[in-house]
PLY file of the C-alpha trace (Angstrom):
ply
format ascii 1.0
element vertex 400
property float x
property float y
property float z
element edge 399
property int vertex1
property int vertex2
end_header
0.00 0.00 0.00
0.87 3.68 -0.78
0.88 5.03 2.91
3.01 2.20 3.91
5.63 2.61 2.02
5.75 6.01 2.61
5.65 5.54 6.32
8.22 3.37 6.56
10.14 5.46 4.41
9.59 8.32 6.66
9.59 6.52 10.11
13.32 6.60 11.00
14.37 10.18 10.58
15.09 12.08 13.56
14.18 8.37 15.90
16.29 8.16 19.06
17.33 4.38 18.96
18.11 5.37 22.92
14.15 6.10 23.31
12.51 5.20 20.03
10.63 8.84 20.18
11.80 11.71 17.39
13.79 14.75 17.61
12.74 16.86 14.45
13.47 20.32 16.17
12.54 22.49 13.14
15.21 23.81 11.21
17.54 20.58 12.25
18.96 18.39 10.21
16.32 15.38 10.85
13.29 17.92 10.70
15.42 19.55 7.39
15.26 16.07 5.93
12.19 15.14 6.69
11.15 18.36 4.52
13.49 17.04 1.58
12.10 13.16 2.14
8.47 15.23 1.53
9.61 17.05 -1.58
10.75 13.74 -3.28
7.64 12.15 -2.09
5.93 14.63 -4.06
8.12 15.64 -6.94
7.71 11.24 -7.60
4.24 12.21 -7.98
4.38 14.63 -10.39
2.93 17.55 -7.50
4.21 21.09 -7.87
6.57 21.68 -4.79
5.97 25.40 -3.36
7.60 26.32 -0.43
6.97 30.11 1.02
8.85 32.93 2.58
8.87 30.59 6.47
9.70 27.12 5.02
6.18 25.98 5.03
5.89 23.69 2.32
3.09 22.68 -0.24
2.42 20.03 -2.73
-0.03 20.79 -5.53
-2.24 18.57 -7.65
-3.62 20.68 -10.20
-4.65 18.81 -13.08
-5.62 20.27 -16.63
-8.79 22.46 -15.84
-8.97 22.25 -12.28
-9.53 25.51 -11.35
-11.15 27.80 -8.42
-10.39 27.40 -4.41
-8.00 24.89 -3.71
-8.76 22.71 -0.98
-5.37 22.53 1.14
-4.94 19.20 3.62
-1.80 18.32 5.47
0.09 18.63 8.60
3.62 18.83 10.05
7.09 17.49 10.15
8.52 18.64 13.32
8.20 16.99 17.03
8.58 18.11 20.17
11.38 16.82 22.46
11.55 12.87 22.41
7.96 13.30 20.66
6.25 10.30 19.10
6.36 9.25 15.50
2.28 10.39 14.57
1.57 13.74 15.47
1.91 15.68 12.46
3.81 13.11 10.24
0.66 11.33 9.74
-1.53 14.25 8.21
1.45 14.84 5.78
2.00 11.47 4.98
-1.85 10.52 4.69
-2.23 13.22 2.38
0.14 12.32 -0.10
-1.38 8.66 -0.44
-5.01 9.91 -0.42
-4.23 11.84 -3.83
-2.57 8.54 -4.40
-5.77 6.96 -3.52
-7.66 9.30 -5.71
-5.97 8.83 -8.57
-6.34 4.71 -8.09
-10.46 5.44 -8.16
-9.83 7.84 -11.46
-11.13 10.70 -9.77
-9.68 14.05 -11.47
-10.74 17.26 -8.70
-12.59 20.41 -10.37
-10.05 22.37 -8.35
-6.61 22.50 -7.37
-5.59 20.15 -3.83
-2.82 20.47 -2.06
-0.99 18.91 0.86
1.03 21.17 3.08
3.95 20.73 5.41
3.84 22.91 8.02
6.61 24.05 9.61
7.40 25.00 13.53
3.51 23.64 14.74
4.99 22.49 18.04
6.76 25.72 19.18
9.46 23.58 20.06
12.00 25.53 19.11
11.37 28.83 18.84
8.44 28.80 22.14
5.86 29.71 19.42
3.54 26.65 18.13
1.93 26.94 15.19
4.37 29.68 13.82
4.23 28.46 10.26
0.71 28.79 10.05
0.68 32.21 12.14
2.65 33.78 9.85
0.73 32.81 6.89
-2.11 34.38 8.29
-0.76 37.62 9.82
-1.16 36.27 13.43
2.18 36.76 14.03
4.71 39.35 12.08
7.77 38.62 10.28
9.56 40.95 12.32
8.45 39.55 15.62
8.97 35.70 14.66
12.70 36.75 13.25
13.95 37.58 16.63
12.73 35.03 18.64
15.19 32.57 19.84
16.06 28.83 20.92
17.87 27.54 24.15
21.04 28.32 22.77
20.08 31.99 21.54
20.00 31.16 17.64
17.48 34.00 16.08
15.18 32.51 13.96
16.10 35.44 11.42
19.44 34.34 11.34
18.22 30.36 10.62
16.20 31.63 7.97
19.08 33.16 6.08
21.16 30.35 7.17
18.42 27.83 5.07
17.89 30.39 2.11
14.48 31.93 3.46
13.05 35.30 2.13
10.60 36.25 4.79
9.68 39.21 2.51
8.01 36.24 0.06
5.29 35.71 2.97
2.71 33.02 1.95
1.12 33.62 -1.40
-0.83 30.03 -1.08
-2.82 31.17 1.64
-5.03 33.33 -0.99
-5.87 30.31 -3.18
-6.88 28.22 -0.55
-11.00 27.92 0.02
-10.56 25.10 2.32
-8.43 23.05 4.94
-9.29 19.69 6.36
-6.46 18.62 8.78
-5.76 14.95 9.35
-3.82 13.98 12.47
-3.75 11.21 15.53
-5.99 11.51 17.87
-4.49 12.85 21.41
-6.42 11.34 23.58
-8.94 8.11 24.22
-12.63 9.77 22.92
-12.60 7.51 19.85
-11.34 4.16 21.87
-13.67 4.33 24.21
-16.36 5.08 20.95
-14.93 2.25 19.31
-14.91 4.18 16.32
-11.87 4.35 14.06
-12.04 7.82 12.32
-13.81 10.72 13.95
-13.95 14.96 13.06
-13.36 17.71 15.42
-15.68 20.27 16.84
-13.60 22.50 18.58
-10.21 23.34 19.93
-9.92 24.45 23.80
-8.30 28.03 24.02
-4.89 27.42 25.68
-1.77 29.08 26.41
2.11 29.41 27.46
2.89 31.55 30.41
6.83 32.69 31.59
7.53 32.68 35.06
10.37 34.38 36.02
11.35 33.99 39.99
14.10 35.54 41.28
16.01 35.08 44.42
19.83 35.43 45.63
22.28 33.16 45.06
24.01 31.17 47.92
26.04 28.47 49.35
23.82 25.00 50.36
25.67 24.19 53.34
26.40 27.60 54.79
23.58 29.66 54.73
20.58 28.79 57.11
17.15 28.24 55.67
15.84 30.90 57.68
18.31 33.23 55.75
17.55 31.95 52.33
15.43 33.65 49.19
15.53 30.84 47.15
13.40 30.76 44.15
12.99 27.17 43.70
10.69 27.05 46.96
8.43 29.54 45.31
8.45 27.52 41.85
7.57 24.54 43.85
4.58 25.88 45.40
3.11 27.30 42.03
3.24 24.19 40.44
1.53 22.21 42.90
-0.78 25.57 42.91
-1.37 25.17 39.30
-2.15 21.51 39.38
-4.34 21.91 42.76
-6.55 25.28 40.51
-6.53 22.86 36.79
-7.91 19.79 38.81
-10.60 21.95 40.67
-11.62 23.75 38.07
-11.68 20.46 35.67
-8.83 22.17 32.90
-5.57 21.73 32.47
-2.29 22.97 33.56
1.74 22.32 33.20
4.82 22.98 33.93
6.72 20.81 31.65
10.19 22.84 30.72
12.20 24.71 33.80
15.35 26.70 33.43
17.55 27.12 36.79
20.49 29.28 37.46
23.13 28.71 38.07
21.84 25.03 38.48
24.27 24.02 40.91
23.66 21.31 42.97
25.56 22.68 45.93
24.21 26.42 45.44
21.04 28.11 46.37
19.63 29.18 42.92
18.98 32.93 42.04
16.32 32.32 39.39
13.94 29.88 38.36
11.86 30.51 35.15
9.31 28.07 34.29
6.98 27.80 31.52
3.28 27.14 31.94
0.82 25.36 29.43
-2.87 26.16 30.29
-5.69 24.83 28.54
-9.14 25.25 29.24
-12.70 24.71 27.74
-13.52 28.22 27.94
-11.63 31.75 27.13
-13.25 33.05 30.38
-12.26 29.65 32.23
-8.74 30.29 31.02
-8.48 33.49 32.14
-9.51 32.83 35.87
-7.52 29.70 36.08
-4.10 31.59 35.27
-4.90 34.54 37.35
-5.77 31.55 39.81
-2.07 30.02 39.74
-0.33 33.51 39.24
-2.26 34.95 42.43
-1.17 32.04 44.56
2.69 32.38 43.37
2.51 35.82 43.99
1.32 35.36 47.38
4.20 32.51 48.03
7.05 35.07 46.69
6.17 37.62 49.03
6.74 35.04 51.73
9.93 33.91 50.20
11.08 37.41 49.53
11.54 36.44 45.79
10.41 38.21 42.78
7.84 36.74 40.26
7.33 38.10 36.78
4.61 36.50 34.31
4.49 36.58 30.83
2.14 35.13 28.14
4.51 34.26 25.35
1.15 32.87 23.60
-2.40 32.42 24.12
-4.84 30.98 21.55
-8.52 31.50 21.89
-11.08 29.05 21.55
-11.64 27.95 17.89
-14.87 26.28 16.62
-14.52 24.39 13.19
-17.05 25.04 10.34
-20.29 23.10 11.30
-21.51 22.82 7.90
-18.25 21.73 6.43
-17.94 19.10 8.69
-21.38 17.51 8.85
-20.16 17.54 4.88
-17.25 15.83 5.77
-19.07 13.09 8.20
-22.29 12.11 7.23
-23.41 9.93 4.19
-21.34 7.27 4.65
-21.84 3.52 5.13
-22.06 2.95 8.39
-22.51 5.38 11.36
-21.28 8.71 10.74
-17.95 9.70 12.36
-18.24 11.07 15.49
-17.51 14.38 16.27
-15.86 15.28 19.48
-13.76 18.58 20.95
-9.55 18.66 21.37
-7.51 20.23 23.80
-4.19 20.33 21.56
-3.74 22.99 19.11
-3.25 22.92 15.60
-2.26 24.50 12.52
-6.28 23.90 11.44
-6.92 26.09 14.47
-4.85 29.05 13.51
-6.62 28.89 9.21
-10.30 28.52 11.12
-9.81 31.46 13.07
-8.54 33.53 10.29
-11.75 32.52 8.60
-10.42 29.92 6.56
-13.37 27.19 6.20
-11.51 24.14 8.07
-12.23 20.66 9.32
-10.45 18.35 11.45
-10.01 14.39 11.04
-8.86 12.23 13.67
-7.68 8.47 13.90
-7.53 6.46 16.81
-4.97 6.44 18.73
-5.36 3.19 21.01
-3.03 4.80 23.97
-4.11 7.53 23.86
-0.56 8.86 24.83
0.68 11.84 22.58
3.90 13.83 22.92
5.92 10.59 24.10
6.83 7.71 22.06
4.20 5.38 23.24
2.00 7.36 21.00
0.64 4.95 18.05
-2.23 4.49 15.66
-2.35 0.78 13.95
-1.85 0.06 10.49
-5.56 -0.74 9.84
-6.73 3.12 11.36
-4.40 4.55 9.37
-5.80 2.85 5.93
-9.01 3.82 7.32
-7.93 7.82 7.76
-6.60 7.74 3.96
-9.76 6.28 3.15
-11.49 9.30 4.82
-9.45 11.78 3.67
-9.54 10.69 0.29
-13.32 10.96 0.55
-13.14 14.28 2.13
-11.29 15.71 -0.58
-13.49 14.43 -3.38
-16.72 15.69 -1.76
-14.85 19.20 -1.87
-12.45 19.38 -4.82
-14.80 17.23 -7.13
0 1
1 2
2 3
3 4
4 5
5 6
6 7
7 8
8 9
9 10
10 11
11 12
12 13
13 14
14 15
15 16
16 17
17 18
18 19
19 20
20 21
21 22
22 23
23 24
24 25
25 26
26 27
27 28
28 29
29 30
30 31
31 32
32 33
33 34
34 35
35 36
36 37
37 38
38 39
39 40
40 41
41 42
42 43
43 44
44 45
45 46
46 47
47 48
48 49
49 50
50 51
51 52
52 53
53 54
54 55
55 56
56 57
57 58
58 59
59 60
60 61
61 62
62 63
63 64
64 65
65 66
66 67
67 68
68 69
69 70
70 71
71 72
72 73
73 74
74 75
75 76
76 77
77 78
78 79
79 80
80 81
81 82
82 83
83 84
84 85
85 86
86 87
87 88
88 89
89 90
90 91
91 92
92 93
93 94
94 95
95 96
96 97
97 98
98 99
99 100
100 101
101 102
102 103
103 104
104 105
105 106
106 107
107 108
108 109
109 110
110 111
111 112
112 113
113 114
114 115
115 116
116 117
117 118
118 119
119 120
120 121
121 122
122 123
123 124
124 125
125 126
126 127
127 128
128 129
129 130
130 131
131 132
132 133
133 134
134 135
135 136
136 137
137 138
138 139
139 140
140 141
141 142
142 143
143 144
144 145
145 146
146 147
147 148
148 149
149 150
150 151
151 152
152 153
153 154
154 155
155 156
156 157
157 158
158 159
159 160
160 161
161 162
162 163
163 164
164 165
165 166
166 167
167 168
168 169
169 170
170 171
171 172
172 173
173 174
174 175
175 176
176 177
177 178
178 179
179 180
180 181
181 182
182 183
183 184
184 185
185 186
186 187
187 188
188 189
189 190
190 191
191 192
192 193
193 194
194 195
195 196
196 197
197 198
198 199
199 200
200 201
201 202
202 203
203 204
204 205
205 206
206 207
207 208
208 209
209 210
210 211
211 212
212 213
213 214
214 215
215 216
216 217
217 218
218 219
219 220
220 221
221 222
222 223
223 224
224 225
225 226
226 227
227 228
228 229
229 230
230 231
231 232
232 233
233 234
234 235
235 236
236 237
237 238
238 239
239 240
240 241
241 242
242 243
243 244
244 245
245 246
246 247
247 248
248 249
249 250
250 251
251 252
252 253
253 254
254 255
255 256
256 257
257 258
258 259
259 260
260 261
261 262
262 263
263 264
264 265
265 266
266 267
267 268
268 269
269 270
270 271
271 272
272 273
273 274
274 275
275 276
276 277
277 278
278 279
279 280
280 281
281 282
282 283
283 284
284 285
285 286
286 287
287 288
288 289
289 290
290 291
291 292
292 293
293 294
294 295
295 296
296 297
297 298
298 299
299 300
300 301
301 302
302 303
303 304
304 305
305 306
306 307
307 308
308 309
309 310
310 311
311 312
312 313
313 314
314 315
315 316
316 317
317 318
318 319
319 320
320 321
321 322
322 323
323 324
324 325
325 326
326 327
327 328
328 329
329 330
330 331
331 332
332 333
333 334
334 335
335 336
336 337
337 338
338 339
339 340
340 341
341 342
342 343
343 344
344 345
345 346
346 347
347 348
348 349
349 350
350 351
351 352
352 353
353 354
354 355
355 356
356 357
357 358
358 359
359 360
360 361
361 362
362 363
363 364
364 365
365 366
366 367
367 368
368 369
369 370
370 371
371 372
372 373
373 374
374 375
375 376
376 377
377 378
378 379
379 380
380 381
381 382
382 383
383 384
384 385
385 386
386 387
387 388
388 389
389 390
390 391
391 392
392 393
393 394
394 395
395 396
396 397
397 398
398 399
């Protein structure tokens, strides 16, 4: 079969054999050749390779006469850290052997489809998710995504240069594109526990990152009383048990996955902690009142400490709700039961088109762990066959 092939073609770029879970930090080498592994993929298939001012890239089927909107499916390349092998790669690679499929049934589209790969969705580089996509729509300026940086303090500006990106070029696709329909694992257990292979997405939760900066004074472990100490780790350790004690009241979510200590001794009292907080909830109001929740409460445990807190939103995404009509389209008239249509707390690239009024759709396929973001994540062979299939039929109700 098509998918596969490409799959396992695909499947050991950027794999730890130490973990088994994927490193494709964008703008890497394994994330820079999973890009090239995409533009032979296509380029075998006769597609027109695009790729815009940000390194987003797209593969178009335009056959003789196909004309109007194009309808625009895909995903990403990149993971985050020690990330597992589906989310993202499967949308791109799905989409590929769906025009594949497509071409087996001798369908020939009225208009123009293309699959996209894009690039930076996890933010795992650059602290931005979805920064391909952003900057295609305007969410977020050239100017502003340039001089962002990564742990080491690489600009993206400067990686863009370094890879033979003209910013300036921005995303001329974007205006050709009448519809998106995103195919990717499912991150969670909703379509396990409804036994139910492929399913669409209603919504996507608003959610955001949050800095916290706490500073304190440096000092020696074994020499300075605790009485004497400001010591910013005590007030980090309260605000994370604060922010899991507000997410699990409130029935949301909230993380602090990534910490940065100096001078990370292990015989020194640190003089600054800054962790990063992911908060995700089902409403924009809920959202609000849950961060204000945990930054209240670590403000309150500073001025015990006699630390300093700073917070700052690096990104927050409000709630998105995909087009009803488009996919009722998508999941109805089908044998069988139509797909089920649940909600999704992870964002996506789909998220950032719907909101900039972009009519989009989301697919999902099982995902029997329900684990995401660790290499435990999976989808079996047969699910996967039975997202092409879906995807395939998407794209024929809409391109013809």
């Amino acid at each position: 079969m098509t998918f596969e092939r490409l799959w396992s073609d695909l499947a050991p770029v950027g794999r730890s054999t130490a973990s088994g879970g994927y490193f494709r930090q964008p703008f890497g080498s394994a994330e820079r050749e999973a890009h090239a592994w995409f533009v032979e993929a296509a380029t075998a298939r006769d597609l027109r390779v695009e790729t815009d001012g940000f390194g987003t890239t797209l593969a178009w089927w335009e056959p003789e006469g196909a004309d109007g909107p194009a309808v625009l499916t895909g995903s990403h390349l990149d993971s985050v850290l020690d990330g597992g092998a589906f989310d993202g790669p499967l949308g791109v690679v799905s989409g590929l052997a769906a025009i594949d499929l497509l071409r087996a049934r001798g369908v020939v589209p009225r208009r123009p489809i293309a699959v996209a790969a894009f690039v930076e969705e996890e933010g795992s580089r650059f602290g931005l998710a979805c920064l391909g996509s952003r900057l295609a729509t305007g969410t977020t300026t050239p100017e502003a995504a340039a001089a962002l940086t990564d742990r080491d303090g690489t600009r993206l500006g400067d990686v863009w240069a370094d890879v033979g990106l003209d910013p300036s070029a921005g995303s001329p696709w974007l205006a050709r594109v009448g519809a998106f329909v995103e195919l990717h694992v499912e991150q969670g257990r909703d379509l396990v526990d409804r036994d139910a292979a492929v399913g669409a997405a209603s919504a996507i939760w608003p959610h955001g990152r949050y800095r916290f900066d706490v500073t304190g004074e440096a000092n020696h472990a074994g020499t300075t009383r605790m009485e004497d100490r400001v010591d910013p780790m005590l007030t980090f350790a309260m605000t994370a048990l604060a922010a899991n004690k507000q997410a699990r009241l409130a029935g949301q979510r909230a993380t602090f996955g990534r910490v940065d200590v100096a001078p990370n001794g292990t015989n020194a009292v640190p003089s600054r902690v800054t962790a990063w907080l992911d908060a995700r909830c089902s409403t924009d109001e809920g959202l609000q009142t849950l961060v204000a929740a945990i930054t209240e409460q670590a403000a309150q445990r500073a001025g015990r400490d006699g630390t300093t807190l700073v917070v700052t939103a690096e990104s927050v995404s409000p709630a998105v709700t995909f087009d009803a009509d488009l996919t009722a389209r998508l999941v109805t008239g089908h044998d069988g039961p139509d797909w089920p249509v649940v909600p999704t707390q992870a964002g996506h690239d789909a998220g950032v088109l719907a909101a900039a009024g972009v009519p989009t759709a989301m697919l999902f396929v099982r995902n029997p762990t329900g684990v995401s973001h660790a290499p435990s994540e999976h989808a079996g062979t047969a699910d996967c066959l039975a997202g092409v299939e879906a995807l395939a039929t998407s794209l024929e109700r809409l391109a013809g």
